[in-house]
C-alpha positions in Angstrom: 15.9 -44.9 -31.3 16.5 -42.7 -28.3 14.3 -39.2 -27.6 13.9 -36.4 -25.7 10.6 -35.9 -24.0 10.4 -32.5 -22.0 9.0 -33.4 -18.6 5.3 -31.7 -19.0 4.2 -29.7 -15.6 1.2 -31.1 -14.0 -2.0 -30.3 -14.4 -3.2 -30.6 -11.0 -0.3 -28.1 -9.5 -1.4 -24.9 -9.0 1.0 -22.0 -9.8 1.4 -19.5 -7.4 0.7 -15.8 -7.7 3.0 -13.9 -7.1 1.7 -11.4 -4.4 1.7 -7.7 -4.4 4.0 -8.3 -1.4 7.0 -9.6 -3.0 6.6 -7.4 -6.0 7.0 -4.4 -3.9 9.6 -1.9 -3.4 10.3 -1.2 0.0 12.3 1.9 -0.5 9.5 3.4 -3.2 6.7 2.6 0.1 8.7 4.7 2.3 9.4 7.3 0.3 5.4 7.3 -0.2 4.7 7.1 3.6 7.4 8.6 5.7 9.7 10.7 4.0 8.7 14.1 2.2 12.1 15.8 0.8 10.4 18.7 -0.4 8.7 20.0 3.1 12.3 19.1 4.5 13.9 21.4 2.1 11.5 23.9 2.5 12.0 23.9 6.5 15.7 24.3 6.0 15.6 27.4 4.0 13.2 28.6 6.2 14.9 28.4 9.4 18.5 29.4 7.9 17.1 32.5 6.3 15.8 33.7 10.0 18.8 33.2 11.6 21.1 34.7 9.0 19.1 36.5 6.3 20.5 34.6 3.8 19.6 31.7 1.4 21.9 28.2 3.0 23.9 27.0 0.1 25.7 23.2 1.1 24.1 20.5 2.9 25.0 17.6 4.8 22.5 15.1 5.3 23.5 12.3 7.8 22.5 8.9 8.1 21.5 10.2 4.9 19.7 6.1 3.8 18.6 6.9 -0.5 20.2 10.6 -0.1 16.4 11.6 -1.4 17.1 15.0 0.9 20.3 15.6 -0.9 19.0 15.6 -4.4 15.7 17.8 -3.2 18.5 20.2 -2.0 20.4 20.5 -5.8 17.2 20.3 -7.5 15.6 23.2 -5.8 18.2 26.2 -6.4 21.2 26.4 -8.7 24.8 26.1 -7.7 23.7 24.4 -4.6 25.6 21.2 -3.1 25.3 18.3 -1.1 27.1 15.8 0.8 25.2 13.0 2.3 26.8 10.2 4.5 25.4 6.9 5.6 26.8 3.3 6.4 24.5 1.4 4.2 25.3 0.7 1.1 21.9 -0.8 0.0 19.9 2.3 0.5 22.4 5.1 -0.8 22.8 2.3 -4.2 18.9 2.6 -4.4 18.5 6.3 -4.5 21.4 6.5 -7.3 19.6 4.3 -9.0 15.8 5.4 -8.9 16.1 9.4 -7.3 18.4 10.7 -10.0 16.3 10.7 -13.4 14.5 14.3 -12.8 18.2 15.8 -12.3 20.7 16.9 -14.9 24.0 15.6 -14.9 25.1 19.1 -13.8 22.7 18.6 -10.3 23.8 15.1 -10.1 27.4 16.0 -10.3 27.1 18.8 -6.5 25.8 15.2 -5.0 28.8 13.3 -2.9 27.7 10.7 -1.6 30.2 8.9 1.6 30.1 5.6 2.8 31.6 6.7 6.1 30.5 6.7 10.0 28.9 10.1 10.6 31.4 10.7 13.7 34.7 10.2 11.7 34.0 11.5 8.8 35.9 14.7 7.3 35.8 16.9 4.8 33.3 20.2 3.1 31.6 21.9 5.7 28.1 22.9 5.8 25.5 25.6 5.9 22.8 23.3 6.9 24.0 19.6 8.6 20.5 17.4 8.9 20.0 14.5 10.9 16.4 13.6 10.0 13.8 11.0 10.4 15.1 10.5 14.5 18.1 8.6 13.0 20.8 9.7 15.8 18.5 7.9 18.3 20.8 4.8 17.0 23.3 6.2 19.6 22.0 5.0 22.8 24.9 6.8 25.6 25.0 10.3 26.5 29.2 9.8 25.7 27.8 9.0 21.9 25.5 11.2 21.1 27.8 14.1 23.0 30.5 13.0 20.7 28.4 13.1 17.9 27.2 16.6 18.3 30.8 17.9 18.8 31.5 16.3 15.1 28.5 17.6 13.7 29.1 21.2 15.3 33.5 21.1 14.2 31.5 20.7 10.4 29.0 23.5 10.2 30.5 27.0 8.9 30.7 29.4 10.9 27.1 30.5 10.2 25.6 27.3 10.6 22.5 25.1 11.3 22.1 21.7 13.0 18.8 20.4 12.1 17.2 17.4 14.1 13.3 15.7 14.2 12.1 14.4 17.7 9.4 12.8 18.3 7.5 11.5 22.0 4.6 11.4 24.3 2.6 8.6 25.9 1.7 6.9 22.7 5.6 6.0 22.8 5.7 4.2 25.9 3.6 1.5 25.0 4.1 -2.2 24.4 2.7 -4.1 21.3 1.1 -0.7 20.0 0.1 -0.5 16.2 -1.2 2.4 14.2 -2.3 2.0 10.6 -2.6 4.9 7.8 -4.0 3.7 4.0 -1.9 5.2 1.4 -2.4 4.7 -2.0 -2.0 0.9 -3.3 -1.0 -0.4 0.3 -1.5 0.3 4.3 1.9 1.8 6.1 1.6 0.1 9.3 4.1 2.1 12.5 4.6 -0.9 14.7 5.9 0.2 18.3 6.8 -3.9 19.5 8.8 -2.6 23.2 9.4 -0.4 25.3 11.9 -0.2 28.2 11.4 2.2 30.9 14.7 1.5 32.3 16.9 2.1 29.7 14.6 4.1 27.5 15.3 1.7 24.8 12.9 1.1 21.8 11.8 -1.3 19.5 10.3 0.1 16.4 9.1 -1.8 12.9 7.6 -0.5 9.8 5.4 -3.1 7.5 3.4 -2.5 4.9 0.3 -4.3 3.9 -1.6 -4.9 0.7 -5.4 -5.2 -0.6 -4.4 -8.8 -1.7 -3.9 -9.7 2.2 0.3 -10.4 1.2 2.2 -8.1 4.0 5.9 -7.1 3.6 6.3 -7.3 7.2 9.7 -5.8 9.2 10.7 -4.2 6.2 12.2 -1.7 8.5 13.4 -1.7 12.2 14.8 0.8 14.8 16.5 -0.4 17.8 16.6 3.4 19.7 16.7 4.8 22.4 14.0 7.4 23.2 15.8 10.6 23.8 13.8 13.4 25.2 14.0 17.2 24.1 15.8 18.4 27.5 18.5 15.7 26.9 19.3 16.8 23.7 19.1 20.3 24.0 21.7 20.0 26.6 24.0 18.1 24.5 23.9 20.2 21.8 25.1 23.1 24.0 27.8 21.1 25.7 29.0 20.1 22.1 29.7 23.8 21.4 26.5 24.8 19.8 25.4 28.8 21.2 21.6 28.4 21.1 18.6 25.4 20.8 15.1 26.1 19.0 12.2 24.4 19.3 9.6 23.9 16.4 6.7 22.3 17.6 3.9 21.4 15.0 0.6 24.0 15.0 -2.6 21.8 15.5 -5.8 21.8 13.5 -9.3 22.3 15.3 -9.4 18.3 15.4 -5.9 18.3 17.5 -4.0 17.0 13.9 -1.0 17.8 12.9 -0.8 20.5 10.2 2.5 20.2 8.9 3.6 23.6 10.2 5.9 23.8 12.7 6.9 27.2 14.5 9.3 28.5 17.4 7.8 27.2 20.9 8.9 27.6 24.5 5.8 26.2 25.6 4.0 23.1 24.0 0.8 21.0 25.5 1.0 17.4 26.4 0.5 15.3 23.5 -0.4 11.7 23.3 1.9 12.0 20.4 3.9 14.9 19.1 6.5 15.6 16.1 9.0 18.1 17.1 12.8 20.2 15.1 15.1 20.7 17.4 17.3 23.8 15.5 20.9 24.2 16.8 22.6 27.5 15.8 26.5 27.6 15.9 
């Protein structure tokens, strides 16, 4: 009589655990470490409300990766709409997914999300168009960022913002140089791997590590170029746009960051800096 004996697994193999590495979200860890929707929000209304005494009501986030930005934006005031645009599939999928459970199917419904190139694409204009997180820096030629801000400007209303982070100073210029901050549960690790005087270009990766030693290492990268303030603010003008703000962050007594950025025409030399470039229509 023929049987059936189920292969037993040996005793002497060790099982592998599974590290906190691999079990890790890499979209939740940024969100944690890099992004913060609400102070973005808030920084929006503020600006708008200067320039035009009134609360913005649509925005267009570009490059807009989980749309976290756009569903801040509904969340925060009724009737309010958003359009975000990206290329990506992945990342826009992962917000619908995992951003949308505080909002009612009324906030979820003045969402759009476009799986379009930010330069072509047409449609709603906006109060408020954001290009956050220095996301343009993907376009490395004067010809395409120039042609980006004249797309950007031809979808603003007529009272309208562009809103754009910058960031720079020495720290930026350096080969192989790593800065660590420990969040809760893990270690966001800013990896700055190249830098080319040259061309300006830049090499930038984001890992995160874990208390079990495991590492999710590249889970982001940034082929830029390092666009300086006068550059831009330039091409924002030629693309049509009537005046160029600068928000530099206010300092503590320690020389860190606050959070708090105001208008500047003067700023000191920072090792590192963090810097809104507002465009008014």
């Amino acid at each position: 009589m023929n049987c059936y004996i189920a292969a037993m697994p040996s005793r002497t193999k060790k099982h592998r655990r599974r590290t906190l590495a691999s079990q890790a979200d890499k979209y939740q860890l940024y969100l944690a470490s890099v992004q913060e929707p609400s102070v973005e929000v808030k920084f929006f209304d503020r600006v708008f409300k200067a320039e035009y005494k009134r609360p913005p009501q649509t925005l267009r986030e570009d490059f807009c990766g989980t749309a976290a930005i756009c569903y801040e934006w509904v969340h925060r005031r009724p009737g309010r709409r958003a359009i975000g645009v990206d290329l990506d599939p992945e990342p826009v999928e992962w917000g619908r997914k995992h951003l949308t459970d505080p909002l009612s199917q009324e906030e979820q419904s003045r969402v759009r999300l476009i799986l379009d190139d930010v330069r072509t694409i047409d449609g709603e204009k906006a109060d408020v168009l954001a290009a956050q997180n220095f996301s343009f820096w993907l376009f490395k030629s004067r010809e395409q960022l120039l042609e980006y801000f004249k797309a950007a400007c031809a979808h603003l209303e007529e009272e309208g913002l562009m809103v754009l982070d910058m960031m720079g100073g020495s720290e930026l210029l350096q080969d192989d140089h790593v800065e660590t901050t420990r969040k809760k549960g893990f270690t966001y690790v800013w990896d700055q791997k190249c830098f080319n005087p040259i061309t300006n270009d830049v090499l930038f990766q984001i890992h995160f590590r874990f208390k079990d030693g495991s590492e999710m290492t590249g889970a982001f990268e940034y082929d830029w170029r390092l666009w300086t303030i006068p550059e831009v603010h330039e091409l924002l003008l030629e693309a049509g746009f009537t005046a160029v703000d600068v928000y530099w962050e206010d300092e503590d007594a320690d020389g860190e960051g606050t959070g708090v950025f105001r208008k500047r025409k003067f700023a000191p030399a920072d090792a590192a800096w963090i810097a809104y470039l507002v465009a008014v229509k």
